[in-house]
Structure formats: structure tokens, C-alpha cells
DONUKOL-272093 format. One record per residue (C-alpha): residue number from 1; residue in one letter; x, y, z. Coordinates in pm, whole numbers. Example, Ala and Ser with C-alpha at 12.3 -4.5 7.8 and 13.67 -1.06 7.14 Angstrom:
REM DONUKOL-272093
r n->1, res->A, u->1230, v->-450, w->780
r n->2, res->S, u->1367, v->-106, w->714
//
This chain:
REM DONUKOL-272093
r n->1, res->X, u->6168, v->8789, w->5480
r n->2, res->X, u->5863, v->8852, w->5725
r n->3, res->X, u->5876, v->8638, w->6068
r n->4, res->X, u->5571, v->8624, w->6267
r n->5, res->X, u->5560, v->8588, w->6629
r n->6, res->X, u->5272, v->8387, w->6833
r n->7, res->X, u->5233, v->8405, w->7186
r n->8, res->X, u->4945, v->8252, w->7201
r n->9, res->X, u->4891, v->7987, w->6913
r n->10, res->X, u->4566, v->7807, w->6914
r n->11, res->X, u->4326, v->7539, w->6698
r n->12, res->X, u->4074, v->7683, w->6595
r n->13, res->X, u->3724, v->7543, w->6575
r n->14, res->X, u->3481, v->7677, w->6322
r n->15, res->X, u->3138, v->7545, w->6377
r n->16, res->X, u->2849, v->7689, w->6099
r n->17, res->X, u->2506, v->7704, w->6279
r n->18, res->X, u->2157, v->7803, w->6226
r n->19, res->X, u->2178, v->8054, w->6509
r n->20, res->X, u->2271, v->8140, w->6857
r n->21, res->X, u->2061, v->8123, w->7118
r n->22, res->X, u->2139, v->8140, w->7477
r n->23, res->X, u->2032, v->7836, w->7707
r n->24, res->X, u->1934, v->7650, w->7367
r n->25, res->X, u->2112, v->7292, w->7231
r n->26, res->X, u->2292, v->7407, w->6891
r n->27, res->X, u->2312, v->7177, w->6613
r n->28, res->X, u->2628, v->7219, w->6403
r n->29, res->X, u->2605, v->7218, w->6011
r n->30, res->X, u->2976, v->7191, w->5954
r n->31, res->X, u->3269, v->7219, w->6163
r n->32, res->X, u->3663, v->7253, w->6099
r n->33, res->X, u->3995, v->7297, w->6277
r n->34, res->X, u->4290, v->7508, w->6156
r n->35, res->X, u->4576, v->7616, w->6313
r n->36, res->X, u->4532, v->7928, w->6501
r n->37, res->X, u->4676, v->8245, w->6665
r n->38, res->X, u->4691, v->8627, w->6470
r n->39, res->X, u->5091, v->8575, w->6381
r n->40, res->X, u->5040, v->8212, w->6218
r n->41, res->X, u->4728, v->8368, w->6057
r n->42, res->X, u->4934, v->8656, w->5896
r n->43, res->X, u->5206, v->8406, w->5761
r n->44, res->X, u->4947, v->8156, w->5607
r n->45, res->X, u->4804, v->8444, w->5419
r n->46, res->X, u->5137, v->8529, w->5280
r n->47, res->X, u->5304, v->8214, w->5224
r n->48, res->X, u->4937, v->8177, w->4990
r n->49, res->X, u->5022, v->8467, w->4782
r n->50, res->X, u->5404, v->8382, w->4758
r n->51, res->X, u->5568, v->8613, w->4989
r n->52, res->X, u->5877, v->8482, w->5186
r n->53, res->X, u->5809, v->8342, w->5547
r n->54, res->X, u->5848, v->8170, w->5890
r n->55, res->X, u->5590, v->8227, w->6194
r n->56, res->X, u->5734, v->8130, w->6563
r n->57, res->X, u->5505, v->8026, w->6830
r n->58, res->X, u->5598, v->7881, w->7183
r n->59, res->X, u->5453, v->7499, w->7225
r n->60, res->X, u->5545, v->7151, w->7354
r n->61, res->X, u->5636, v->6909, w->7110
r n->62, res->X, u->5306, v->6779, w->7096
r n->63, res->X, u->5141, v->7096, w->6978
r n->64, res->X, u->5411, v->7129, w->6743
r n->65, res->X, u->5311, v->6808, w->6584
r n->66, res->X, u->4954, v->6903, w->6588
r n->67, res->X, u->4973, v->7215, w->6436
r n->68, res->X, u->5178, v->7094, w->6153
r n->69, res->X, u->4922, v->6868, w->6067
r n->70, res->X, u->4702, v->7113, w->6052
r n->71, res->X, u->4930, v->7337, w->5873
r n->72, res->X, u->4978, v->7104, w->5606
r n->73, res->X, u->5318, v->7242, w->5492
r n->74, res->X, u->5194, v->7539, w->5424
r n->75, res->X, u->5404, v->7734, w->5626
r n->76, res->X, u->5743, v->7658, w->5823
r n->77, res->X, u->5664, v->7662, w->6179
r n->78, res->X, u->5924, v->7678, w->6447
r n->79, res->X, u->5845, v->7632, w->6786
r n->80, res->X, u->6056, v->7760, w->7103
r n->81, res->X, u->5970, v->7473, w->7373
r n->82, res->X, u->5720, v->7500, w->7662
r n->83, res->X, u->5485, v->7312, w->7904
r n->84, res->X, u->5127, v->7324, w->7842
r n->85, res->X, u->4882, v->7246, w->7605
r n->86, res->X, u->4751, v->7426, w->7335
r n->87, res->X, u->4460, v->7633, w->7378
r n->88, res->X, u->4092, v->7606, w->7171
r n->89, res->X, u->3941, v->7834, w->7009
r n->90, res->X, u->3606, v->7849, w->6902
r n->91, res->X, u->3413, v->8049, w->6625
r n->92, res->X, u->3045, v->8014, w->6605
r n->93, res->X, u->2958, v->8200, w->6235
r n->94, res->X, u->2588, v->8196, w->6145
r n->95, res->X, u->2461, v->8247, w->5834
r n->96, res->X, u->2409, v->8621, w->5800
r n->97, res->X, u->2828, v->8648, w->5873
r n->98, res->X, u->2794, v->8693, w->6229
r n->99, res->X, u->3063, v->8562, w->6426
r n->100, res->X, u->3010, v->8455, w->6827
r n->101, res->X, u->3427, v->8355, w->6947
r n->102, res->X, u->3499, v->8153, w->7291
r n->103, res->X, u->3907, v->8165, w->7317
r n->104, res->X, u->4069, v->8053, w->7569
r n->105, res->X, u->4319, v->8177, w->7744
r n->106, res->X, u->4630, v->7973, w->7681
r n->107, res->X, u->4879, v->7771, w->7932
r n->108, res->X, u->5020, v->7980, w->8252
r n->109, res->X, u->5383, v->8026, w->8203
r n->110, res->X, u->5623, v->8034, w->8512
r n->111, res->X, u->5821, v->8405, w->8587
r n->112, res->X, u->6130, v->8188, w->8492
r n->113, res->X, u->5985, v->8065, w->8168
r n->114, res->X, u->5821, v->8365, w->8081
r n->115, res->X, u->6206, v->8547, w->8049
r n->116, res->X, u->6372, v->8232, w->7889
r n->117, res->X, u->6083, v->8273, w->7625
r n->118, res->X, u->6167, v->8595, w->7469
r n->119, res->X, u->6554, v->8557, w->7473
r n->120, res->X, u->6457, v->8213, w->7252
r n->121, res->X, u->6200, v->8436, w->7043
r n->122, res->X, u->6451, v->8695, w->6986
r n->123, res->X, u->6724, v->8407, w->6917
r n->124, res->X, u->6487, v->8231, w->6663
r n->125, res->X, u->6363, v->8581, w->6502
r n->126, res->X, u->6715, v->8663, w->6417
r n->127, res->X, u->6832, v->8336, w->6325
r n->128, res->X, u->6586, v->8298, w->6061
r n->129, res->X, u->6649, v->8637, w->5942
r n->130, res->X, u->7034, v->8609, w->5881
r n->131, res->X, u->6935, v->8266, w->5635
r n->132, res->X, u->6746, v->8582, w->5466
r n->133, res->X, u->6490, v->8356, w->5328
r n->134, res->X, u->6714, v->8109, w->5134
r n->135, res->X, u->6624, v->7845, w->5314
r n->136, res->X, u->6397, v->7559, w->5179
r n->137, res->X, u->6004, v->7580, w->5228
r n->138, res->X, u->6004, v->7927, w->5242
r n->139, res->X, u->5866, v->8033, w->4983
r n->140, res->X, u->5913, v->8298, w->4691
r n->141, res->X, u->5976, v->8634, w->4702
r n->142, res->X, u->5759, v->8829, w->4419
r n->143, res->X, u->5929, v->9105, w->4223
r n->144, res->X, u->5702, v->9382, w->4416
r n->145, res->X, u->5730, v->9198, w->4761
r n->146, res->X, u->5916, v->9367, w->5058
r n->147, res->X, u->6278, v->9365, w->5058
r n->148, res->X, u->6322, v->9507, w->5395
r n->149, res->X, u->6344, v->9259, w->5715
r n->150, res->X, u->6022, v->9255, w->5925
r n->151, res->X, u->5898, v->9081, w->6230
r n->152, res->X, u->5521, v->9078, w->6308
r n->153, res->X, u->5419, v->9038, w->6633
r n->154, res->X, u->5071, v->8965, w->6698
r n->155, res->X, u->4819, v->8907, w->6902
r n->156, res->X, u->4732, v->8793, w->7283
r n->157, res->X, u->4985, v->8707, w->7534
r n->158, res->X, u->4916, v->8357, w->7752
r n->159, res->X, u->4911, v->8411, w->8121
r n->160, res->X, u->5260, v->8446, w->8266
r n->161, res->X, u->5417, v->8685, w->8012
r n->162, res->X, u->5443, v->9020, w->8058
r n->163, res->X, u->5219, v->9380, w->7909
r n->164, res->X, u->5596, v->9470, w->7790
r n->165, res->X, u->5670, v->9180, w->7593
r n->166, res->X, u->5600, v->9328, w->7252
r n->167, res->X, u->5788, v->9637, w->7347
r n->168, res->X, u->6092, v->9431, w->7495
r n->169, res->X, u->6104, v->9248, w->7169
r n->170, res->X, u->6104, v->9492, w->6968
r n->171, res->X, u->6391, v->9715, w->7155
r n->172, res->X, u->6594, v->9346, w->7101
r n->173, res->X, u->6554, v->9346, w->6725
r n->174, res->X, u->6903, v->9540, w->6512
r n->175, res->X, u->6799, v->9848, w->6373
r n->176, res->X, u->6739, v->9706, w->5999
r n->177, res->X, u->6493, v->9498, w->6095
r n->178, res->X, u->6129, v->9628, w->6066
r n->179, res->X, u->5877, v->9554, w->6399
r n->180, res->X, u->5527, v->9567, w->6350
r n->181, res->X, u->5291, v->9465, w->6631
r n->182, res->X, u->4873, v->9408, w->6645
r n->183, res->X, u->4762, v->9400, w->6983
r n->184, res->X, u->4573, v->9556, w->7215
r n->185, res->X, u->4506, v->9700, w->7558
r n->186, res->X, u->4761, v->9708, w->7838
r n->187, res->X, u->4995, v->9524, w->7584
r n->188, res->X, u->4960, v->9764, w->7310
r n->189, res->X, u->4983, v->10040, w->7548
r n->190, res->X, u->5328, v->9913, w->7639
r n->191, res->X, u->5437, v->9929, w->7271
r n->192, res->X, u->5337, v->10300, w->7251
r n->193, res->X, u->5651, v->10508, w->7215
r n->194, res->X, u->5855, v->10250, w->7126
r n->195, res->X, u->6088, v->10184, w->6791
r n->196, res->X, u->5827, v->10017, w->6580
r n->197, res->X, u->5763, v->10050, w->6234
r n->198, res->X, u->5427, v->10001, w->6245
r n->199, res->X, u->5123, v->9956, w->6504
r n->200, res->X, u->4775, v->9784, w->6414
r n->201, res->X, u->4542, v->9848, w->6625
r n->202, res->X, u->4132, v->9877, w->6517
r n->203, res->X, u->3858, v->10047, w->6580
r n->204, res->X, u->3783, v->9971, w->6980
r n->205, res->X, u->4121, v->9897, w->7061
r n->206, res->X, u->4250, v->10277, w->6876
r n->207, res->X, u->3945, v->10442, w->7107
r n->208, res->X, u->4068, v->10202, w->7463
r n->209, res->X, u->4393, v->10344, w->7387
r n->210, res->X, u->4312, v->10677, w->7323
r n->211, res->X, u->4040, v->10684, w->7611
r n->212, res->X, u->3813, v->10859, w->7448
r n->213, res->X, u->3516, v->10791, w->7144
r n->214, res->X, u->3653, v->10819, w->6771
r n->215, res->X, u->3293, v->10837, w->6606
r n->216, res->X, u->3434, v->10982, w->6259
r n->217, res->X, u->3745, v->10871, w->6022
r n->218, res->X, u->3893, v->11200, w->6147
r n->219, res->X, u->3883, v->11111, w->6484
r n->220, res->X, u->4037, v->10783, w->6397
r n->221, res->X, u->4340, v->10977, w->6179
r n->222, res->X, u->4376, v->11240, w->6464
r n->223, res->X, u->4435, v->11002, w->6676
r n->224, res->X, u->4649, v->10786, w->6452
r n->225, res->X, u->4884, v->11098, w->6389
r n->226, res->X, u->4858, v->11097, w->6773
r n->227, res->X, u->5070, v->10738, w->6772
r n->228, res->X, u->5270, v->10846, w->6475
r n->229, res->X, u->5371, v->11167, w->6682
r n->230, res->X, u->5466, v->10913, w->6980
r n->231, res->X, u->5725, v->10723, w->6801
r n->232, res->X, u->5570, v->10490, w->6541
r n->233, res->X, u->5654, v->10493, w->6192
r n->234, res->X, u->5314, v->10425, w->6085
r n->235, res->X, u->4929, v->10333, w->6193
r n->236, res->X, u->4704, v->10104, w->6003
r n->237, res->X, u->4367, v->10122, w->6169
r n->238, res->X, u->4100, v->9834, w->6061
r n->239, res->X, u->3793, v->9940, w->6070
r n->240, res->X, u->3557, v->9669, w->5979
r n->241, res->X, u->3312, v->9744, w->5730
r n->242, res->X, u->3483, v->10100, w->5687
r n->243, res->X, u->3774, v->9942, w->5539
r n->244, res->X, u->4059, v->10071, w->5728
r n->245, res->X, u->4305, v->10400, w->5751
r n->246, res->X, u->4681, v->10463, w->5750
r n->247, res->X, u->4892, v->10703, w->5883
r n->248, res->X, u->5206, v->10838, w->5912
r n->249, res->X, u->5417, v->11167, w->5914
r n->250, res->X, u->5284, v->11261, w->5570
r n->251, res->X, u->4943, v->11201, w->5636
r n->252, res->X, u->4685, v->11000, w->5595
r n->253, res->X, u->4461, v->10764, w->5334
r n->254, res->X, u->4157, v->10624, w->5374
r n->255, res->X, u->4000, v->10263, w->5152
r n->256, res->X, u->3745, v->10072, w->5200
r n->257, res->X, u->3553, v->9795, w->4978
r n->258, res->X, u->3164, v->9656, w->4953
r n->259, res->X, u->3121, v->9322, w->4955
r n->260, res->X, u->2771, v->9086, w->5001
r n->261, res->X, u->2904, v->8798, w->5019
r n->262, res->X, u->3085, v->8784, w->5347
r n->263, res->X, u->3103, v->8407, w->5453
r n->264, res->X, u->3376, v->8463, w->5756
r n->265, res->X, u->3530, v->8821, w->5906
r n->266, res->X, u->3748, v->8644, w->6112
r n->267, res->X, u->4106, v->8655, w->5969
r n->268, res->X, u->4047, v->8961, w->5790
r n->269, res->X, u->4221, v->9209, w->5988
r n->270, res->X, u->4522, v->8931, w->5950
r n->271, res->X, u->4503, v->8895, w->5580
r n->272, res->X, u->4478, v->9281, w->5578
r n->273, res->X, u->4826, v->9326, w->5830
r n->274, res->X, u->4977, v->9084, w->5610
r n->275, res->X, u->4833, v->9238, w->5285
r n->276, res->X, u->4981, v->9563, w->5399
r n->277, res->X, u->5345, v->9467, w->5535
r n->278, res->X, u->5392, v->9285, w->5211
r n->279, res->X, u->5326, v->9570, w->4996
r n->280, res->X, u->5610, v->9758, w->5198
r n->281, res->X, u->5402, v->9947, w->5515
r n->282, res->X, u->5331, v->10271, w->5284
r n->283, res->X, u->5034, v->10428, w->5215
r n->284, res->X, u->5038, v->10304, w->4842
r n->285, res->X, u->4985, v->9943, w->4974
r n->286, res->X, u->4661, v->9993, w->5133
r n->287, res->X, u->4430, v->9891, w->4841
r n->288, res->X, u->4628, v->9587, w->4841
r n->289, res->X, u->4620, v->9514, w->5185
r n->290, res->X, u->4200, v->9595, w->5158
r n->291, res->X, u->4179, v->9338, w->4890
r n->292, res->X, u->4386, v->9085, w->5093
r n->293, res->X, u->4070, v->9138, w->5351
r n->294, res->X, u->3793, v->9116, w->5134
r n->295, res->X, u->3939, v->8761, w->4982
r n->296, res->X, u->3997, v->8703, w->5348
r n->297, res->X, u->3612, v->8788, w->5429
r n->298, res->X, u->3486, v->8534, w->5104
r n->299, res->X, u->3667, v->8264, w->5272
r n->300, res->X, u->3481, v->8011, w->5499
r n->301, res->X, u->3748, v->7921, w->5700
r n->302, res->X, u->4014, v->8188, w->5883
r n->303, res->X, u->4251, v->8105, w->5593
r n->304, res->X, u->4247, v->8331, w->5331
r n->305, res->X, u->4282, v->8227, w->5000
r n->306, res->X, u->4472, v->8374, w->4724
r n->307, res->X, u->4359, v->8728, w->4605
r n->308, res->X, u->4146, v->8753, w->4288
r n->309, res->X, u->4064, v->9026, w->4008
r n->310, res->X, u->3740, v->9033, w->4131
r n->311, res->X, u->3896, v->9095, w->4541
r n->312, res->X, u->4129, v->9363, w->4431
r n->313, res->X, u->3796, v->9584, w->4211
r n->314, res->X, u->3604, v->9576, w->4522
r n->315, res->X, u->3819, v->9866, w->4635
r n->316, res->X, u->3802, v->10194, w->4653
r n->317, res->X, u->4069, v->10395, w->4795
r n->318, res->X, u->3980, v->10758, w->4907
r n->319, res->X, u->4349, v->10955, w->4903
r n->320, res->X, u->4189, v->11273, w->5125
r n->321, res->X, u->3997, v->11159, w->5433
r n->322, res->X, u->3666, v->11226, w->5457
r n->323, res->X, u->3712, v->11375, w->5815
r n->324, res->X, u->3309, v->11413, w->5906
r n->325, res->X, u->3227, v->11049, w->5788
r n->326, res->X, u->3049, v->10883, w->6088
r n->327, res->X, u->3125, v->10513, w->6107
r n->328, res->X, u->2963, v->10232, w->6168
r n->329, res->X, u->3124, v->10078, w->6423
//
């Protein structure tokens, strides 16, 4: 069973346009709204390929009931009650692939509410756990899928909670459960050194950590075996049209995949967190979790669909990292 926490769930808003211009009046070609927020994001994509899940997100009752519209059933959502509305997001994608975002920043949460929320995340993480997936709507284990316990906690905090939260929820989870956690800045510097199975982080958020420029893929693994060293089980660095690296106390791996037909990056370093704790966190999984990204990438929306033949031959995974490779980003 993998549980997904949101801090920060949002709608988001996907407008197609012509282009972006500063100062100008855009018209819109289409325009949809999905439910939102990295930890939903990472449970949609594996409820869609049949891996067991739940995602958690703080919200009133009325975002509950808007984002399981939205949802459709396609994932069980529980919600741990607070004030505020849900915040907007809003993806502008023209039609070269290039993605302008406008998030907002979520509703303020009071000192008091801010410490009630994590003992009722922690409280709802576990509970689901101990029903060890049995329960209806959540979908099927596949015969390679994870056995192990995990909770994924990812992405941006709303105003009012604080850096530590990751870190404090992950020192509250029982030693058999697995923590991973995407985020970034102050947050994920508060996770470094922790108990976690896994960190997340890409490109620019690796080098804001690290403080320094990682211009090559062994840059990026020196300074993954930097984190490993720290306390994490394992680093899985995306690296956008590099593909992405792992690491961990064995070493490292290196895949990547070619694609020109991106319609939407946006979800695909979800798909590819969820891709990659579903295959088990090990090296082995990362051509998996690279095809996860690339069907992630094909997909209009920030939902990815299920992975193809044709998603999973797009990849090539290099076992000995090519150390003086300059990358793009």
C-alpha cells in the first residue's frame, strides 16, 4: 500500500494557447480542471496502472466535494478537516510544450491548526496502512508491485505549516513503513538527515541544496551520494530532458528517453516518483519509473495515462554514469 500526503492540494487549470506574451489579451484554445497537488498526482498515476492506494490532503468539506468530482473515483481521497479554500493553479502550455505555471499559495493555517494537522496526517497515514490495502476502491496490487508500506510526501507546504513538517512526519511513521518525500528548499533541507527511504529532489532544487552548480551527471551523482551519505536510503534526481539518476550506497544508474511528441511536462516528475516507488525504490526500477514519465509527458492533461509498449522502448538506461556528460538544464 502507498499513501500519499498533500499539503497543499489544488485545481488545476490547464489552458492551451497560441503563445505568451506579456501585456497581451490571450485567447484560450482549450481549457480543463483536474484535481491538483504533487501527492494526489503520484496516486492518480498509480491507481491508473493498478497499484494499491489512498492520497490524504487537508481541506474543508467543500473542497473535499470538489475534488472528488474532479477525481471521478479514481482514487480514494481522505481529507483531514480545515478552514480555507482551495487554492488554483494555473498552467499555460503552448504549443511547442512549453509550460508558463501561476500557483497559488494555498489557505494560511493558524500555529494551533498547523500542529493538530500532522497528528491527524500521521493518524490517517497509519490508519489506512493497518487496513493494508483490503479495503474497497483501492485498487489491485500487481504481482511485481511493492509489498513494502510507503508514504509519499510531496510537494509545497500552505502558509502556516512548518520547514520541518516532512521531517516530523516522517520521524512519526513505525519503522516498517517506507517515507519518501519530493520537495524542495528550506523544506527539503529539513528532511536532510533524516530516516527516509528515499528523497526526490531535481535538477535546481539538488544544486539549491547543495549550494553550488551541478553542470554534469557526475556532479549530480556526487552530490546524490552526498544525501545518501547523510542518512537517506536512496536519491532519485529528475532531470528533465536528461531523464533522471538514482543513487544509493551501491552506486549509481543513469536513464533517460527521447521523445518528440511532448504535449505536457507537467506531472512527469510525479508519474516518474510514482513509477519508481512502485517498482520497489531500487535502481532496477528506474526504466520503469522513466517510462511512467514519458507516458506522463504524451499526456495533455497532468494525468498520466496508462504506460504503453511504445512508452517503456523509449528508454534507455545507461548502468555506468557518464560522469563528464554536460546537461541541459
Amino acid at each position: 500500500m502507498i499513501v500519499t500526503v498533500t499539503p497543499n492540494p489544488s485545481i488545476d487549470r490547464t489552458l492551451e494557447v497560441p503563445a505568451v506574451r506579456r501585456g497581451e489579451v490571450i485567447r484560450v484554445r482549450s481549457a480543463t480542471s483536474e484535481a491538483g497537488g504533487k501527492g494526489i498526482n503520484v496516486s492518480r498515476a498509480l491507481a491508473t496502472m493498478g497499484v494499491a492506494t489512498s492520497a490524504i490532503a487537508p481541506g474543508s468539506a467543500a473542497t473535499k466535494a470538489r475534488l472528488d468530482v474532479l477525481l471521478g473515483g479514481s482514487i480514494v481521497l481522505r481529507t483531514v478537516d480545515i478552514d480555507g479554500d482551495i487554492r488554483t493553479n494555473l498552467s499555460l502550455v503552448e504549443p511547442d510544450g512549453t509550460v508558463t505555471k501561476v500557483n497559488e499559495p494555498g489557505p494560511t493555517l493558524d500555529e494551533a491548526t498547523a500542529a493538530r494537522l500532522l497528528d491527524d496526517i500521521v493518524a490517517a497515514a497509519l490508519e489506512i496502512l493497518a487496513a493494508d490495502g483490503a479495503g474497497p476502491g483501492l485498487g489491485r496490487v500487481p504481482a511485481e508491485g511493492p509489498s513494502e508500506r510507503w508514504v509519499v510526501a510531496s510537494g509545497s507546504l500552505p502558509p502556516g505549516l512548518p520547514d520541518g513538517f516532512y521531517a516530523e512526519l516522517a520521524a512519526r511513521m513505525p519503522d516498517d513503513v517506507r517515507v519518501a518525500v519530493d520537495a524542495d528548499r528550506s523544506v527539503l533541507r529539513a528532511v536532510v538527515g533524516r530516516r527516509v527511504a528515499l528523497l526526490k529532489p531535481n535538477h535546481v532544487e539538488l544544486e539549491e541544496l547543495m549550494g553550488r552548480s551541478l553542470a554534469t551527471l557526475g556532479d549530480v551523482a556526487d552530490a546524490a551520494a552526498e544525501l545518501v551519505a547523510s542518512g537517506a536510503d536512496t536519491v532519485l534526481v529528475s532531470l528533465g530532458s536528461d531523464g533522471a539518476l538514482v543513487a544509493d550506497r551501491d552506486g549509481a544508474c543513469h536513464a533517460e528517453a527521447s521523445i518528440d511528441d511532448v504535449a505536457n511536462p507537467v506531472g512527469a516528475g510525479d508519474a516518474l516518483l510514482a513509477g519508481f516507488v512502485a517498482a520497489g525504490a531500487r535502481r532496477s526500477g528506474l526504466p520503469s519509473a522513466i517510462a511512467w514519465s514519458v507516458a506522463a509527458c504524451r499526456a495533455s492533461g497532468t494525468r498520466m495515462p496508462r504506460v504503453t509498449p511504445r512508452d517503456e522502448a523509449a528508454v534507455v538506461l545507461r548502468p555506468a554514469v557518464d560522469r563528464d556528460r554536460r546537461l541541459a538544464g
